[in-house]
N, C-alpha and C positions, 0 to 999 in steps of 0.2 A: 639127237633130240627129236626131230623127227620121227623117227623108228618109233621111240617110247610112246610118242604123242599118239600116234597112229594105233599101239596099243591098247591105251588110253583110251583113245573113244569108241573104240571097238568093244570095252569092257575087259579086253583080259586082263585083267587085275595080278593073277597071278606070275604072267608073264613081265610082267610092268615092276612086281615087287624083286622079283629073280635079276632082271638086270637091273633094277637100279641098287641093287646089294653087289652085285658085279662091280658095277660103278664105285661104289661105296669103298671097294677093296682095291681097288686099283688105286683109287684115290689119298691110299694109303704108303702108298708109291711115290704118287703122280699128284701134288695139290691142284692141279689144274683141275683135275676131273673133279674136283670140287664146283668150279662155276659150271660145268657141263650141267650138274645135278640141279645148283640154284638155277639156271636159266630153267629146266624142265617145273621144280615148282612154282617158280612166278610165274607161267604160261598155261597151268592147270587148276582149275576149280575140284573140289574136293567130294562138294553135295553134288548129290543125285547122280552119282556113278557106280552105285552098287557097291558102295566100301561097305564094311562089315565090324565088328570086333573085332575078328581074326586080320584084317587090313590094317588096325590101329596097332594091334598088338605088332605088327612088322613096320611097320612106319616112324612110329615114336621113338623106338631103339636107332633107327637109320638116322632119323630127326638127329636125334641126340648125339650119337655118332659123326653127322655134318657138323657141326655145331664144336664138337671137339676136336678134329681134322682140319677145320676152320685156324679155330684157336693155336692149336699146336704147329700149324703152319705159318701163322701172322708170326707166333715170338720166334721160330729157327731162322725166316726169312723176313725179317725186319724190313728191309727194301728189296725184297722179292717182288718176282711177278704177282703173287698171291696179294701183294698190300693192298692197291687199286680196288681189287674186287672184294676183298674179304666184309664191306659194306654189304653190297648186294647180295652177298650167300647168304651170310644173317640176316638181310632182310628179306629172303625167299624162303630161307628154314621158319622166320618166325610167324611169317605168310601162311604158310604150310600147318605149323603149329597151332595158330588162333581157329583156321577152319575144321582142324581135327578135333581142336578142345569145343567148337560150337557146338561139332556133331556129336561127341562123345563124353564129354563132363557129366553131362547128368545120367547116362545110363553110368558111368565108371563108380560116381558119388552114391548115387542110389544103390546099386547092388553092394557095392565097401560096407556104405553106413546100417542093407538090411543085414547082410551077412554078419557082423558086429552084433546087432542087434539079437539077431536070431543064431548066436553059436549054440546056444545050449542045446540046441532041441535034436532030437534023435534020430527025426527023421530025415534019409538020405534019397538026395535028389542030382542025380550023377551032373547032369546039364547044369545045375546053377552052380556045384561045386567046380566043374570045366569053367562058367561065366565069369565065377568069384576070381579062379588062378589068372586067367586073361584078364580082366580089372585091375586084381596087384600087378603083373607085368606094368599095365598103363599106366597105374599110377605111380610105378618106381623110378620110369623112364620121365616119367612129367615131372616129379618132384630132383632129379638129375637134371634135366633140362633147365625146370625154374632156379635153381642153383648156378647153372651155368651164367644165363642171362645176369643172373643178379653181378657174379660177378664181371661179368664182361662189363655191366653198367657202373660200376666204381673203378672201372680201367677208360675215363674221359679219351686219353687219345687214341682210342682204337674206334668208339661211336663217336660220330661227327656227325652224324647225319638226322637232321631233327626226328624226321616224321620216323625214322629205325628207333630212337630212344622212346618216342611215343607207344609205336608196338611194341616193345620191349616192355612196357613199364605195364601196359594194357595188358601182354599177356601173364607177367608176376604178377597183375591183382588180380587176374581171372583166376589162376590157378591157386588162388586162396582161401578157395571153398573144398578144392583138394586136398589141401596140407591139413586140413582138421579131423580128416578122414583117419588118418591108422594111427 
């Protein structure tokens, strides 16, 4: 954790996205490396470290990805090591979640709803057609992700934890200026 953070504030973004997809894959292994992951998002702020689109579009998949590895680890290992913690990784993933959708919802909404808007026209703009692809990425990962949570939240004995159903619920009605989108 260490390492990554140190990353992290250094800026390299890139290097920071490569091992925590390392992490990600191991953890597919390994559910432990799952808390490794939530400890590094509860100890990092999102703004003003030079994330980009091209950061959300790798993030949101990983998101979502935590989030599923979570899950699929809580039902094989019922009284696993995983149980204890599988709180707090959902509440670092959804941590994680709300500050990406602060920074990103309305550039993903906005370009979805002009691109919509403006299919017909003929004129070809390579960049915003690159902006639009990276936008559906975001928003296929976020409308996955709001999926998940919803049902993690009609699964009562797995969230116990008030202030986790709070952001949970906080970030399903954020993400519903999303869902009206495609």
């Amino acid at each position: 954790i260490r390492m990554l953070r140190k990353m992290w504030d250094r800026g390299d973004l890139e290097d920071v996205m490569d091992y925590l997809c390392t992490i990600q894959e191991s953890a597919k292994h390994d559910s432990l490396q799952l808390v490794v992951l939530a400890d590094f998002f509860s100890r990092i702020e999102f703004r003003g470290n030079g994330l980009c689109l091209d950061s959300c579009v790798r993030l949101l998949p990983l998101l979502d990805s935590i989030l599923d590895l979570s899950s699929s680890s809580r039902h094989l290992n019922g009284s696993g090591t995983l149980k204890p913690a599988s709180s707090h990784i959902t509440q670092s993933t959804v941590k994680a979640l709300q500050s990406l959708m602060k920074a990103f919802e309305p550039l993903i909404r906005n370009t979805l709803l002009h691109a919509k808007q403006s299919s017909s026209s003929s004129n070809v703009d390579l960049n915003n057609e690159e902006r639009i692809k990276k936008c559906n990425i975001c928003h296929k990962s976020i409308m996955n992700i709001r999926k998940q949570l919803t049902n993690l939240m009609t699964n009562s004995s797995i969230v116990v934890d008030r202030k986790l159903v709070l952001s949970v619920k906080e970030f399903i009605s954020f993400t519903h200026k999303l869902s009206i989108v495609n």
